[in-house]
N, C-alpha and C positions, 0 to 999 in steps of 0.2 A: 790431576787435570783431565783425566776419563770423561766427567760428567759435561764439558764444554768440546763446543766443535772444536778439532783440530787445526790447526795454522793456517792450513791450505785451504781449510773452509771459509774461518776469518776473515781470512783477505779478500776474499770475495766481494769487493765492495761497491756498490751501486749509486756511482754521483749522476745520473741522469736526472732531469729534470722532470719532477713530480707531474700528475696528467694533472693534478686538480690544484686549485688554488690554497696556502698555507696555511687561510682561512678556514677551510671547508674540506681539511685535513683533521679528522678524529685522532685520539691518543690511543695506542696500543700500547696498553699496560700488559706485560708477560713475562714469567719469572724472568731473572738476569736485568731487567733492562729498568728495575728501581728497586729502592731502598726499605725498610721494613717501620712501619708510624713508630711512633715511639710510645712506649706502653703508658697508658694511662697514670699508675701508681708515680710513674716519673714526672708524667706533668701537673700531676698534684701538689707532690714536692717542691716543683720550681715554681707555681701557683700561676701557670701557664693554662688561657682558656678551653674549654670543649675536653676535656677528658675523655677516651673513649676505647673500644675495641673495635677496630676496622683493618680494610685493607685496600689498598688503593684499585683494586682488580674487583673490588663491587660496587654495585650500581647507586646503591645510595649511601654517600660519604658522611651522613650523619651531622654535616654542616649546622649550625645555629641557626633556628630561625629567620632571623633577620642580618643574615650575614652579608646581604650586599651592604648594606649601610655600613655593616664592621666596616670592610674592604675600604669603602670609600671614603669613612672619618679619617682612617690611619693613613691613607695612601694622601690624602688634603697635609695630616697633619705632617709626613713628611718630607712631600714638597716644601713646605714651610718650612720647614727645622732644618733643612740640610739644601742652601744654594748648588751646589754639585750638582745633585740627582735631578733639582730641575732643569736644568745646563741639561743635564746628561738628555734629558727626556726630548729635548727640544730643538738642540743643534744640530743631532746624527743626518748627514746626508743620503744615507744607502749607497756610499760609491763602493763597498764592498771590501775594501784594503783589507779588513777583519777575515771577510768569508770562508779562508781557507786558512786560519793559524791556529782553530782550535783542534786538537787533538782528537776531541771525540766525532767532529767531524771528519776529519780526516781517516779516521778508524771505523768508521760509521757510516757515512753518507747520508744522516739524515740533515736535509735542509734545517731542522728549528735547532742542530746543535751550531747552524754558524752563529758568532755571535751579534752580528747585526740582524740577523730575524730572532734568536733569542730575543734579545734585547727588545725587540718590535713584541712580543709575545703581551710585555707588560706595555710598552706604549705604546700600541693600540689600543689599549683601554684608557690610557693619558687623554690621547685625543679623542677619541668616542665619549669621554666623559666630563675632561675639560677645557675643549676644544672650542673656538668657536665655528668657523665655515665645514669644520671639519666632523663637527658633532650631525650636521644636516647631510653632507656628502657622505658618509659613512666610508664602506670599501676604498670608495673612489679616493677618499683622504689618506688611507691607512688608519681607518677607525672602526670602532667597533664595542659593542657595548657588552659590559660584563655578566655573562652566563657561569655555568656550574662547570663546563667543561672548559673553560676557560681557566677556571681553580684548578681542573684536572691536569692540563697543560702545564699549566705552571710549575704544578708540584711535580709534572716528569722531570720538565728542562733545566728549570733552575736548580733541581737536583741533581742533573747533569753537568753542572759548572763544577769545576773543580778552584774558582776563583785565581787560578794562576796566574792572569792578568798577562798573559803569551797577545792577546787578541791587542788590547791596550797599547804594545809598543809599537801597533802597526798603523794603530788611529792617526790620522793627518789632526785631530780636532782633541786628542787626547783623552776622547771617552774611555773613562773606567768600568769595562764590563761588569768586572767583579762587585763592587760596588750596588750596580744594578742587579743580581745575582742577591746580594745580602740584602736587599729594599725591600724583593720581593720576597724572602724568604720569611720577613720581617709580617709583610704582610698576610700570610699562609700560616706564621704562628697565631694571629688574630684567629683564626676558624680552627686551631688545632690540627691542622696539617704540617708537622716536619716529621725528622728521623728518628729512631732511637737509637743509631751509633753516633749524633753529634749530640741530644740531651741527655743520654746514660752517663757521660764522660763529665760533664759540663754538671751535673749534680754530683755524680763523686767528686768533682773536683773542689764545689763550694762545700760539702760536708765532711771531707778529709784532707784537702789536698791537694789530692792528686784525682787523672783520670781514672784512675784502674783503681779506684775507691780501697788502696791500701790502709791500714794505720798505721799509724807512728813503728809498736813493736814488729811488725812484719818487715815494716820496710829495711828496720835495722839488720832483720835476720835474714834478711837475701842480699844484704852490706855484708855481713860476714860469712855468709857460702863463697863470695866473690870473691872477698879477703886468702879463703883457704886457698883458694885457686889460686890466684898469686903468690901466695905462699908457696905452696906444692912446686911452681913452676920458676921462681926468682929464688926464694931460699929466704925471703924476708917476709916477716911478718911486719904490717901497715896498720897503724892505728888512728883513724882519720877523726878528727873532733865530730860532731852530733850533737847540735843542740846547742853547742858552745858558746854564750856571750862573749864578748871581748875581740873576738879575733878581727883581723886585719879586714877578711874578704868574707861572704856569704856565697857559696856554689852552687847555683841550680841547673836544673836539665832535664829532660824530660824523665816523667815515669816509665816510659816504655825501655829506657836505658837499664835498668837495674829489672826489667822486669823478663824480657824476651829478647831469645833469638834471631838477628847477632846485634841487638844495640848490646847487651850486657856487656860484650869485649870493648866497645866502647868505653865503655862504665868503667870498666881496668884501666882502659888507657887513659882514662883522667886520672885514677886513684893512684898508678906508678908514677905518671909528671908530676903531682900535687908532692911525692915523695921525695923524688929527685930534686926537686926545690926545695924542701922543707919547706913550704907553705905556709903563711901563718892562714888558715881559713878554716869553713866550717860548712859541713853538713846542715841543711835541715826535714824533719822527718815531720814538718809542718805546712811549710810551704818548698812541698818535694814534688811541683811538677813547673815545668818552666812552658809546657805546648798551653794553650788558648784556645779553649772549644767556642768561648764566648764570644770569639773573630765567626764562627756559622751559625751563632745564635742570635745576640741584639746587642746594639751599644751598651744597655743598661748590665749584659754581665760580662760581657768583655771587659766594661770597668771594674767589674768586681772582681774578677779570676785575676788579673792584671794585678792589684790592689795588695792584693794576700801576698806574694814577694816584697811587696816596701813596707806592709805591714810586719815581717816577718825580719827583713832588714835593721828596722827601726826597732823591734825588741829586742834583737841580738849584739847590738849596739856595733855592727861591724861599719868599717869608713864606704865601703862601695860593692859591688853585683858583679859577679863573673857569670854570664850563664852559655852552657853548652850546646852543644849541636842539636838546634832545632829549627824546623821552620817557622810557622807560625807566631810562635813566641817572641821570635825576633821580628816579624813584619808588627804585630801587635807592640810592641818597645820602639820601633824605628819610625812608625807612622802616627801612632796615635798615642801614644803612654805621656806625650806632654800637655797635650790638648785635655786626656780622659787624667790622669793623674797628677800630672806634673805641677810647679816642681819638683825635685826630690832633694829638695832643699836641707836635710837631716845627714847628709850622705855626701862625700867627698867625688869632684873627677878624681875617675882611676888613674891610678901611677901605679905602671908594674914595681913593684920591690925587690923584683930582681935585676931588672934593667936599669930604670930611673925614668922609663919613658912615660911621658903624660899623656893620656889620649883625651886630647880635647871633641873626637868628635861626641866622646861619651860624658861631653859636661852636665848635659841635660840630664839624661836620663840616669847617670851614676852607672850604668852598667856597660860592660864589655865583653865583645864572642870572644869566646875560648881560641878561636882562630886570629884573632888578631893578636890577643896575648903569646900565644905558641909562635906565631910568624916572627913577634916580634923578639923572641926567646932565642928563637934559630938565629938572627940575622945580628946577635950580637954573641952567639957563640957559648950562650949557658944551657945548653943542654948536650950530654953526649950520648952521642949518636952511634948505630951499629946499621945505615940502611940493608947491610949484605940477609940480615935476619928476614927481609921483606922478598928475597930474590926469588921465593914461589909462586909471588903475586905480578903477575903484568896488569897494573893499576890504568884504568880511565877515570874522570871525575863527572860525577853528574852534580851539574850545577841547580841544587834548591831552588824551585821557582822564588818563596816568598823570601830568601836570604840574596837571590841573586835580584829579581826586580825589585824586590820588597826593602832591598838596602843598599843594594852593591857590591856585596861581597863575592868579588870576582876572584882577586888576585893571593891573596892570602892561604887559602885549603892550595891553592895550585904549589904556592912556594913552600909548603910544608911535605907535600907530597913528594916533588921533585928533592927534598932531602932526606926522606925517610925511606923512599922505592927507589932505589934503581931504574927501574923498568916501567916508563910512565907515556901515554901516547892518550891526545884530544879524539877525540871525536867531531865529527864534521862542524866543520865552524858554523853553518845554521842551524845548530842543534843543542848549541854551547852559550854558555853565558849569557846577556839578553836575553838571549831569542831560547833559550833553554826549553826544553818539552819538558812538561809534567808528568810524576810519576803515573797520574791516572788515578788515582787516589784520595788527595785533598780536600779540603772543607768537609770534611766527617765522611768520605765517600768512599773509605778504605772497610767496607765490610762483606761478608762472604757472599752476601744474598746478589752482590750488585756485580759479582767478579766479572762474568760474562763481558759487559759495560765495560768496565775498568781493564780489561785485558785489550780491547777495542781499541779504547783511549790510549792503550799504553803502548799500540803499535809503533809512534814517531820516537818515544825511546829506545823502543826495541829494535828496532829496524839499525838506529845509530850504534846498539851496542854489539849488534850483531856484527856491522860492518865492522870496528874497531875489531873484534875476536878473530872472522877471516882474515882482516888486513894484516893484524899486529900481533894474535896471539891472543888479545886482552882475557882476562880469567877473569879480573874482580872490578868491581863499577865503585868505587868511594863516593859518599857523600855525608851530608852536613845535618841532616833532618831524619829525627824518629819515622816518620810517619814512611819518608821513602823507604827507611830500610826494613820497617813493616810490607811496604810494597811493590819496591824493587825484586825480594826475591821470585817471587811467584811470576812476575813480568821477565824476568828473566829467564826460565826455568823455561816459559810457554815458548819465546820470541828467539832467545839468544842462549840455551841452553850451556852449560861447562861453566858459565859467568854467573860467581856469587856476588855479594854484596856485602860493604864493611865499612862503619863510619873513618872520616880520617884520623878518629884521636885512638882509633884499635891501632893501627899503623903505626903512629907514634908510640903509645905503650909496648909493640914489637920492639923498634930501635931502640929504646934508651937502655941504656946500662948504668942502670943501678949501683950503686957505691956498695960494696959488702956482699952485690950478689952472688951466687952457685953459678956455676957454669949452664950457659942455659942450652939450654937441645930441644926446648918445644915453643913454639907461637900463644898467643893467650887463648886460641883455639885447644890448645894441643897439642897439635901437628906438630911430625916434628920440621924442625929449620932442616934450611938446604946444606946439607950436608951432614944430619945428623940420625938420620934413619936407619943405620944399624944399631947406632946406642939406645936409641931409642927399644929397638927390639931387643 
């Protein structure tokens, strides 16, 4: 953390009001504070326009000739296509409700991160372009006509949204920021302007798979490092099907689980409960990522990333979709997988086979979180449990923006928590659930160029995790999503220091006691358990 200012500088933050108008406000592009284009050879692959070598910090962006025209077919064409966005573009009042719930505002002080002048970023060119009184009044309207640094602007800010949709639950009128965010983004891929930590991910993921462009044989053999490790640490060895036709269930979850530090404990903690159940399910090393890079790219591959699990589903001949702690993936299944894929009429509503419970909410889509199935595992008393294993951990929960607004999932990681920890304490209630702060992270925004930003952004969680650690002790921050536990820890390490991070199904793989296991004395960390540190030695 050497190379960014320290905390004390951080906070320094300057909400005064700008001398000049938001208009006639230039863009300071300067390391930290954006994201890296995405290399040429990638947008080849995805047959994405303007190919190039650039950087957003020179003067000429190498745009297409006649790139206002792009901008303004696409932007016509999807007004057209998509009633929302014109809603979106036309209704907003400026009463401000939004101005102060984005994070990176709040960590920042710059005025275009609130999200009603975001927002205004692109509709000012709405009405400068297809306005009527307002096309001739310009300024005076909130209008304004499309220039080059206007594309500059754009590709700062709406790179700055982490689409968490935090601003959205404040709207009186129910604009969806995020939405706005993804229109424009849509629009900026026309001129070849986006990132290359959301289309590097989003090409591995159509050419393999997964994000982290694994194949098939890798992915099994970091399934079986996993395996040893549980072994080593239970006394049992786990033979999980791979590829398996027939079986009951098909389990997805992100690649980052099996791939890094700490989703892998994660990754245990599904593979011990898939055990303790005896499971009928199955691995696949084909359609082995369950996150959705194509939710920060365009409708056209969000259907297609989305696709590849029912495609996958439907060759394995399994009856329905359990999929794992993620964000994205779940807002992409709970929002749009009926509309972009649906139905998934080949595929059975889930009914646990352990319980007998049917979850109708998951008739559409055939699929169900792993949190709802576990919740509903605990509260009928088929799993046994040891929480005393977890009593090193004084757990808080952070609630996933896109599982918490994106679906609901409030109440489920909380009632699993509360029976696997001991030792469990909220965090401020405007910080929680709803109203939940973003890791700082999301929509492809978790890469190292952009940390400075993202540490910014991440002050309203950090600020809550910190309180929880003086108040209460808290050590470990649980949540639900690869991507936070990709970028909780670093937010943590800067803001709220002694506080790690751990998904809830690591916790779970702690408590359960395994039928035939060794006596156990370590965590799927290693550590050892409370009270076993001299055996250990």
């Amino acid at each position: 953390m050497a190379k960014y200012p320290p905390p004390e500088e951080l906070i320094k933050i300057n909400y005064s009001t700008p001398v000049k108008s938001w208009m006639d406000t230039k863009t300071p592009f300067r390391p930290g504070n954006f994201s890296y284009p995405a290399k040429p050879d990638i947008l080849k692959y995805l047959g994405m326009p303007n190919p190039r070598v650039w950087s957003p910090t020179d003067d000429d962006w190498q745009l297409p000739p006649d790139w206002k025209r792009i901008v303004m077919e696409k932007f016509r064409e999807k007004l057209k296509k998509y009633r929302s966005f014109k809603v979106f573009m036309d209704i907003c009042v400026r009463c401000g409700a939004c101005a102060d719930k984005c994070h990176f505002f709040i960590g920042g002080g710059d005025p275009k991160n609130m999200p009603v002048l975001r927002a205004e970023l692109l509709r000012s060119i709405y009405r400068g372009e297809f306005g009527g009184a307002a096309k001739i009044l310009g300024k005076l309207a909130g209008a304004r006509k499309l220039e080059e640094d206007v594309v500059k602007e754009w590709f700062m800010y709406f790179y700055q949204c982490t689409e968490c949709r935090r601003c959205s639950l404040f709207c009186p009128y129910g604009i969806d920021t995020a939405e706005i965010t993804m229109m424009a983004r849509e629009l900026l891929h026309e001129l070849g302007c986006n990132i290359n930590w959301i289309l590097e991910p989003a090409a591995n993921c159509n050419r393999t798979g997964n994000h982290l462009g694994i194949q098939p044989h890798a992915y099994k053999d970091m399934m079986d490092f996993l395996l040893d490790d549980i072994e080593e640490i239970t006394g049992k060895r786990i033979r999980p099907n791979v590829n398996k036709k027939g079986c009951e269930i098909l389990f997805i979850t992100p690649s980052g689980d099996i791939f890094a530090d700490p989703g892998i404990y994660t990754y245990m903690g599904y593979l011990i409960l898939f055990e303790h159940l005896g499971l009928d399910y199955t691995w696949s090393t084909y359609a082995s990522e369950g996150g959705n890079f194509g939710l920060f790219t365009s409708d056209k591959m969000m259907k297609k990333l989305n696709a590849k699990m029912y495609a996958e589903a439907k060759r394995l001949g399994v009856k329905w979709i359990l999929g794992g702690e993620c964000g994205h993936m779940w807002r992409v299944i709970n929002q749009y997988m009926l509309t972009m894929n649906g139905p998934a009429d080949f595929l059975e509503t889930p009914v646990s086979p352990i319980t007998g419970t049917r979850f109708d909410a998951a008739a559409g889509t055939k699929m169900l979180h792993i949190c709802e199935f576990t919740a509903d595992l605990i509260k009928n008393n088929k799993i046994k449990l040891d929480p005393s294993r977890n009593d090193n951990f004084v757990t808080t929960y952070h609630d996933s923006c896109n599982t918490a607004r994106g679906m609901g999932l409030l109440e489920e990681p909380r009632y699993i928590l509360k029976n696997v920890c001991r030792q469990f304490y909220e965090m401020p209630e405007n910080t929680i659930r709803e109203q939940t702060f973003c890791c700082g992270g999301g929509a492809g925004l978790n890469n190292e160029e952009f940390t400075e930003t993202r540490l910014r952004g991440g002050l309203p969680r950090g600020n809550a995790v910190k309180y929880v650690r003086d108040r209460h002790g808290v050590n470990n921050l649980a949540c639900i999503c690869a991507i936070d536990r990709a970028t909780l820890p670093p937010l943590c390490d800067y803001w709220a220091p002694g506080v790690g991070v751990s998904g809830v199904h690591e916790l779970v793989g702690n408590a359960i006691i395994l039928d035939g296991e060794k006596k156990r004395t370590t965590d799927l960390r290693q550590n050892p358990l409370p009270g076993m540190e001299d055996e250990e030695e």
